[in-house]
DOLOSE-277908 format. One record per residue (C-alpha): residue in three letters; x, y, z; residue number from 1. Coordinates in steps of 0.05 Angstrom, whole numbers, plus 5000, padded with zeros to 4 digits. Layout:
<node vonu="ALA" px="X" py="Y" pz="Z" kelum="NUM"/>
...
This chain:
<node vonu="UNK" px="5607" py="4467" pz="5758" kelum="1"/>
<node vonu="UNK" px="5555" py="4501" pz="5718" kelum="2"/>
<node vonu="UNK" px="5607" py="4551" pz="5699" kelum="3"/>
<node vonu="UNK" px="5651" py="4498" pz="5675" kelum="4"/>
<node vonu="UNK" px="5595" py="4466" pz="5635" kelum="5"/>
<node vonu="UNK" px="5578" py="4529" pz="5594" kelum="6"/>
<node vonu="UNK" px="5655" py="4539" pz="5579" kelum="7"/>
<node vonu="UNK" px="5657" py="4474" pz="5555" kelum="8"/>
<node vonu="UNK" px="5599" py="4480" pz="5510" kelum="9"/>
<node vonu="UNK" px="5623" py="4542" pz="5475" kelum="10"/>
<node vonu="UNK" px="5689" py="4521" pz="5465" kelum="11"/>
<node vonu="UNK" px="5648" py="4456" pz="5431" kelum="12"/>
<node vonu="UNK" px="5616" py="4502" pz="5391" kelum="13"/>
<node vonu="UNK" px="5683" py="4543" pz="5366" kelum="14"/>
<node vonu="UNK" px="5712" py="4477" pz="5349" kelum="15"/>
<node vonu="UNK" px="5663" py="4445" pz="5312" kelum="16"/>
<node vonu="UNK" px="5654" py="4520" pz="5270" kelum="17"/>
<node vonu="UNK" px="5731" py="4516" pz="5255" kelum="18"/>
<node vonu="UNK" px="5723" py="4450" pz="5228" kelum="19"/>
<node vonu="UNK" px="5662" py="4464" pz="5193" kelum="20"/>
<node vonu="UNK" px="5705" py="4523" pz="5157" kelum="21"/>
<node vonu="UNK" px="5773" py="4478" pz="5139" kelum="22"/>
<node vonu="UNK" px="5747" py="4414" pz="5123" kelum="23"/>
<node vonu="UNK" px="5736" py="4407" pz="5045" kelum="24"/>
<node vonu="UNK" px="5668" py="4404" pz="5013" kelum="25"/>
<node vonu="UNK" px="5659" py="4344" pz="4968" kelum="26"/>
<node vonu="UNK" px="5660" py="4348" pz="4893" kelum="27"/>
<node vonu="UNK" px="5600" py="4374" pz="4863" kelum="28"/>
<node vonu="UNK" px="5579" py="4407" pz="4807" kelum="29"/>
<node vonu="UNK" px="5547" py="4475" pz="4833" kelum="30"/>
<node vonu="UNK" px="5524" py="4528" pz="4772" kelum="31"/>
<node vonu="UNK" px="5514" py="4602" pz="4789" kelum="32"/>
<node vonu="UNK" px="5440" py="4637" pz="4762" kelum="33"/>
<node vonu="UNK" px="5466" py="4683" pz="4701" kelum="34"/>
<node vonu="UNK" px="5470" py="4750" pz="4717" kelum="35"/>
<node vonu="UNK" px="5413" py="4799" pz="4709" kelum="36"/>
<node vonu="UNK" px="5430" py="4859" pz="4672" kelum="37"/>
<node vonu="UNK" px="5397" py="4927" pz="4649" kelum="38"/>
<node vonu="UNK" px="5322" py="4929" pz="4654" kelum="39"/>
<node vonu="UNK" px="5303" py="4855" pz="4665" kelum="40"/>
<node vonu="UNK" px="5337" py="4859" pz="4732" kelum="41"/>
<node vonu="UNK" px="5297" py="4922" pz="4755" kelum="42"/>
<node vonu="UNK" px="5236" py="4897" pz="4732" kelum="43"/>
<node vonu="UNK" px="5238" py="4832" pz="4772" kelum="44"/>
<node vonu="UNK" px="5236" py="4879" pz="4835" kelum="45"/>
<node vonu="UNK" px="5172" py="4898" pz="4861" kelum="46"/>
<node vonu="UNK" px="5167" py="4964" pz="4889" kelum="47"/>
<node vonu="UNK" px="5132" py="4987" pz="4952" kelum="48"/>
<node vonu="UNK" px="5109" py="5066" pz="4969" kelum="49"/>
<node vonu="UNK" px="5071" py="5091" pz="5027" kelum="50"/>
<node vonu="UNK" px="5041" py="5161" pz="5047" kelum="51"/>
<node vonu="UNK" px="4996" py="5196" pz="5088" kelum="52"/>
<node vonu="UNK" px="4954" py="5255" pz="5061" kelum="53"/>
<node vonu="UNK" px="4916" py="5301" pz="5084" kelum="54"/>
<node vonu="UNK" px="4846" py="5308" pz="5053" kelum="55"/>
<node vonu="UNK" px="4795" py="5363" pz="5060" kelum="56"/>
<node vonu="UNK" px="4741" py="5389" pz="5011" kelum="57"/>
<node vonu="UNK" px="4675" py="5393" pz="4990" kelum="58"/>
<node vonu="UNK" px="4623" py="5340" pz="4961" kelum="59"/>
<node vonu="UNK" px="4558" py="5313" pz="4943" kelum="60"/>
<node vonu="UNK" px="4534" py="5262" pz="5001" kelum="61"/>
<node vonu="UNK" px="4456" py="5224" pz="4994" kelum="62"/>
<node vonu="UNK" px="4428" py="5287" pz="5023" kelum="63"/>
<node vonu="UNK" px="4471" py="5349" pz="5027" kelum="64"/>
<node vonu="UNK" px="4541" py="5375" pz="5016" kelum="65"/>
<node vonu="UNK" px="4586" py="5346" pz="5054" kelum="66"/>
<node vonu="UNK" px="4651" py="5393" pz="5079" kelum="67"/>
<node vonu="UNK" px="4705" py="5327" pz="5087" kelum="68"/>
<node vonu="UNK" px="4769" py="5332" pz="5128" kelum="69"/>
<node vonu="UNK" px="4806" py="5280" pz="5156" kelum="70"/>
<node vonu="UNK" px="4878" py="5228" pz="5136" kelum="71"/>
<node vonu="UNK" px="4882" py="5178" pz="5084" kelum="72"/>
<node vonu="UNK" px="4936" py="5133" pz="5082" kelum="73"/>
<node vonu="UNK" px="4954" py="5097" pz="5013" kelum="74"/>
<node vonu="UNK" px="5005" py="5042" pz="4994" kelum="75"/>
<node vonu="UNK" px="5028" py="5029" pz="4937" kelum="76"/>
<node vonu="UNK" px="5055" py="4964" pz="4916" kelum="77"/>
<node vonu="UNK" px="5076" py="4951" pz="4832" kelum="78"/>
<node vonu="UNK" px="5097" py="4877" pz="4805" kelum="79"/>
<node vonu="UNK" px="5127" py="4904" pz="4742" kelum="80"/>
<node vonu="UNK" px="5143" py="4852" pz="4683" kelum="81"/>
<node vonu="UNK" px="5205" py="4831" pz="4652" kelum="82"/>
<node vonu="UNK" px="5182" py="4859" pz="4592" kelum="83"/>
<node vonu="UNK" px="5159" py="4924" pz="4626" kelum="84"/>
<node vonu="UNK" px="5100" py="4942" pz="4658" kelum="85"/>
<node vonu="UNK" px="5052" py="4901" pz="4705" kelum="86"/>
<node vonu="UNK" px="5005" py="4912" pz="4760" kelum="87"/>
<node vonu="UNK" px="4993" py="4951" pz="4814" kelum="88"/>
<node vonu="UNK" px="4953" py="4948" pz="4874" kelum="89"/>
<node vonu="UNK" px="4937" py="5015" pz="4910" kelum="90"/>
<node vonu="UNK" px="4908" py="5007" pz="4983" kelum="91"/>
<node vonu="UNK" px="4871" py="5072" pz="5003" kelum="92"/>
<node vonu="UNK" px="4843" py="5074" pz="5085" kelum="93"/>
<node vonu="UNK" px="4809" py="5134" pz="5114" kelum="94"/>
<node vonu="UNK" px="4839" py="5147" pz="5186" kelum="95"/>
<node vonu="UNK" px="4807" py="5206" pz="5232" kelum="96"/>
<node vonu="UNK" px="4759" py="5228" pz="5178" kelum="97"/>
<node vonu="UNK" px="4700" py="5260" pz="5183" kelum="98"/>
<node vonu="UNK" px="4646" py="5313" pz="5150" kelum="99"/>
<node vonu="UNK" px="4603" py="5369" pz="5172" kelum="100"/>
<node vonu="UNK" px="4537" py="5384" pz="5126" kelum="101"/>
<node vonu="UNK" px="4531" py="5437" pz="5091" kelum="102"/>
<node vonu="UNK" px="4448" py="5447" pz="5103" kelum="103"/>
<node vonu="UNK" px="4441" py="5406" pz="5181" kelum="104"/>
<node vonu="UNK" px="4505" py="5426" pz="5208" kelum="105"/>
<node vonu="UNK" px="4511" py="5349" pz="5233" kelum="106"/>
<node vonu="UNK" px="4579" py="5311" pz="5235" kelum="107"/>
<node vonu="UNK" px="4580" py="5253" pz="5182" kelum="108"/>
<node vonu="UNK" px="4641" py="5191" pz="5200" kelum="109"/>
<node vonu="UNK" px="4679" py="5170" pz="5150" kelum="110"/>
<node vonu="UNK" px="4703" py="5097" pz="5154" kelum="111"/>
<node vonu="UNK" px="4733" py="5046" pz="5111" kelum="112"/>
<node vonu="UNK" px="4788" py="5019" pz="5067" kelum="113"/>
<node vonu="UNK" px="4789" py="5000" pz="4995" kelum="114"/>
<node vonu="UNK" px="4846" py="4956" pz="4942" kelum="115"/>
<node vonu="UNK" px="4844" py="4969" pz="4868" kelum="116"/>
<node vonu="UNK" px="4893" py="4925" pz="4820" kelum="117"/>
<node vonu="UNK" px="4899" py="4959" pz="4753" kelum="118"/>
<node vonu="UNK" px="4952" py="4948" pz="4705" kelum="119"/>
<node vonu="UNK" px="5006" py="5002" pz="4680" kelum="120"/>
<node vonu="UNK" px="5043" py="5012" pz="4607" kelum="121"/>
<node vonu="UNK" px="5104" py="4981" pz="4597" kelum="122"/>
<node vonu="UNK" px="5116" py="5038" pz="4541" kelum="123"/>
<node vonu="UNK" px="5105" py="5108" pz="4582" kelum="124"/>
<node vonu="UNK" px="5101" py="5123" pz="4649" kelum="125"/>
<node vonu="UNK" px="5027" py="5117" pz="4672" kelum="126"/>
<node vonu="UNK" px="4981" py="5162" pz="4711" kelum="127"/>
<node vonu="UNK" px="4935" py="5103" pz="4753" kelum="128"/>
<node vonu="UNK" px="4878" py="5143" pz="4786" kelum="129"/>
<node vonu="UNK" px="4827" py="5100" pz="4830" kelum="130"/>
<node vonu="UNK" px="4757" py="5125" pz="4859" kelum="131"/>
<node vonu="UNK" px="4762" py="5080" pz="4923" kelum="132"/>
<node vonu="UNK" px="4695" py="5065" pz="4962" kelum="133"/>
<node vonu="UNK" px="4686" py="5082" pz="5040" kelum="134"/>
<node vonu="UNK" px="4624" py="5082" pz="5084" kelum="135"/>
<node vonu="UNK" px="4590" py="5144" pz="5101" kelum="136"/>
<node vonu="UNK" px="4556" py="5146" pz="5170" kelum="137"/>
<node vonu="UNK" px="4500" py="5192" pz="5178" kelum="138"/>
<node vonu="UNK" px="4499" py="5237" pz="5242" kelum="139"/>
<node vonu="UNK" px="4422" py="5229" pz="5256" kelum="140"/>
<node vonu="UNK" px="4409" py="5154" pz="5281" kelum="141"/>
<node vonu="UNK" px="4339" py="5131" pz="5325" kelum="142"/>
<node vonu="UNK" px="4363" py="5085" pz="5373" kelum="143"/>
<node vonu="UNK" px="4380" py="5020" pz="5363" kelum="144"/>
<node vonu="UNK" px="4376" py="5027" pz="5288" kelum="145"/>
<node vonu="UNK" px="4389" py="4975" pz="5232" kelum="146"/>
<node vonu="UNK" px="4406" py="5021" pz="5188" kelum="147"/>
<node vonu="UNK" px="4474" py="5014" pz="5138" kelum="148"/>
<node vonu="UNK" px="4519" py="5061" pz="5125" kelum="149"/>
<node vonu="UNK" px="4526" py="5087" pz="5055" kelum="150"/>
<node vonu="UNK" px="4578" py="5067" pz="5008" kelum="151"/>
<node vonu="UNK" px="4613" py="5131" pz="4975" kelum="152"/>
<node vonu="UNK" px="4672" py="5151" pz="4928" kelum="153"/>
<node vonu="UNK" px="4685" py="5221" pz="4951" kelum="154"/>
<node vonu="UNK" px="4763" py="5209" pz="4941" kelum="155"/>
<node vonu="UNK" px="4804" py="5206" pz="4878" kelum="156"/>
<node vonu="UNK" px="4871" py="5174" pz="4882" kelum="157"/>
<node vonu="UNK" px="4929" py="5186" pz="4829" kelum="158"/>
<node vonu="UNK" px="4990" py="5144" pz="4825" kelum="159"/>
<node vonu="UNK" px="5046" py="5164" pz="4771" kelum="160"/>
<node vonu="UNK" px="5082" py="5094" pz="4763" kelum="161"/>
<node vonu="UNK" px="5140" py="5090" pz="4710" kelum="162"/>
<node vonu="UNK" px="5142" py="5030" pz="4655" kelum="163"/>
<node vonu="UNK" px="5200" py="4997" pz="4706" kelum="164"/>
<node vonu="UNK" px="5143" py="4997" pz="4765" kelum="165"/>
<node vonu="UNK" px="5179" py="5057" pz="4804" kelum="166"/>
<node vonu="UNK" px="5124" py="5095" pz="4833" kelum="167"/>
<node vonu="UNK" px="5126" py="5169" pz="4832" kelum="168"/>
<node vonu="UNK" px="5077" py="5220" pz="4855" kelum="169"/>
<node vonu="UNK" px="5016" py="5198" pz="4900" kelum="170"/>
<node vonu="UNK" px="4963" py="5256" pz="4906" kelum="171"/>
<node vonu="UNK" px="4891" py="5252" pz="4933" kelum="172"/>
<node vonu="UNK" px="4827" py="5292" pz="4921" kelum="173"/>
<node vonu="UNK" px="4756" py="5304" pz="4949" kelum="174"/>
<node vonu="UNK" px="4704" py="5315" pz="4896" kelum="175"/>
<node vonu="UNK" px="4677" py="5296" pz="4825" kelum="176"/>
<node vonu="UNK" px="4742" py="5297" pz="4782" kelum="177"/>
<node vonu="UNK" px="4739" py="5338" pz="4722" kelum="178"/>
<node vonu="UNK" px="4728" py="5295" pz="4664" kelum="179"/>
């Protein structure tokens, strides 16, 4: 009987689609969005990137060098203009990162995640570059401390990002950037 029922249903279902695709629509006035050519249509898209880099160097903690090495994992996103150019918004999050100093020898965490929106040329391609700031634990705690971590900006982020919003090369470095 069940059987029977479920047959019965589906054939309902098959029917009522056949209909659905021979019976006429009623008159109506229905108007198509024009056509997006060239470089409007590109720069309505917003484009997404993603990568995962490997990070290791050398710099200047509160107290002592500070010998980095660890993942940091940006995206990318660009809401490029009609016009050309726009914003975009780079996400930068340490994962697995840590430090060893130079002077104590003790292992320093690395934690955190930071979003910078900064706007790029709609005549050039742009080179967006982005000092994002993470939390720096220090090895040597007392027990049961109150003590925050420190906010740093060992990492410098670059983002090439062309005057259409495509997003190019994505490179990361530990360190003071040369001026």
């Amino acid at each position: 009987m069940r059987r029977n029922a479920l047959r019965l249903a589906g054939n309902v279902c098959l029917l009522a689609a056949a209909l659905g695709l021979t019976v006429p629509v009623a008159a109506g006035t229905a108007t198509a969005e024009p056509a997006r050519t060239g470089r409007a249509a590109a720069a309505a898209l917003p484009q997404f990137r993603s990568v995962r880099l490997p990070i290791s160097g050398t710099f200047t903690g509160p107290s002592e060098q500070i010998a980095l090495r660890g993942t940091l994992d940006v995206s990318v996103i660009t809401l490029p203009n009609a016009a050309g150019g726009g914003t975009a918004q780079i996400i930068s999050s340490l994962d697995d990162t840590s430090g060893t100093g130079a002077t104590s020898g003790g292992r320093y965490d690395l934690v955190g995640a930071h979003r910078d929106d900064l706007p790029f040329s709609a005549a050039a391609t742009t080179t967006l570059k982005v000092r994002p700031s993470f939390l720096l634990i220090s090895p040597v705690v007392p027990p049961n401390p109150v003590v925050p971590p420190n906010p740093i900006q060992p990492v410098t982020v670059s983002v090439t990002v062309s005057s259409t919003g495509v997003i190019g090369a994505v490179t990361a470095t530990v360190g003071t950037p040369a001026p």
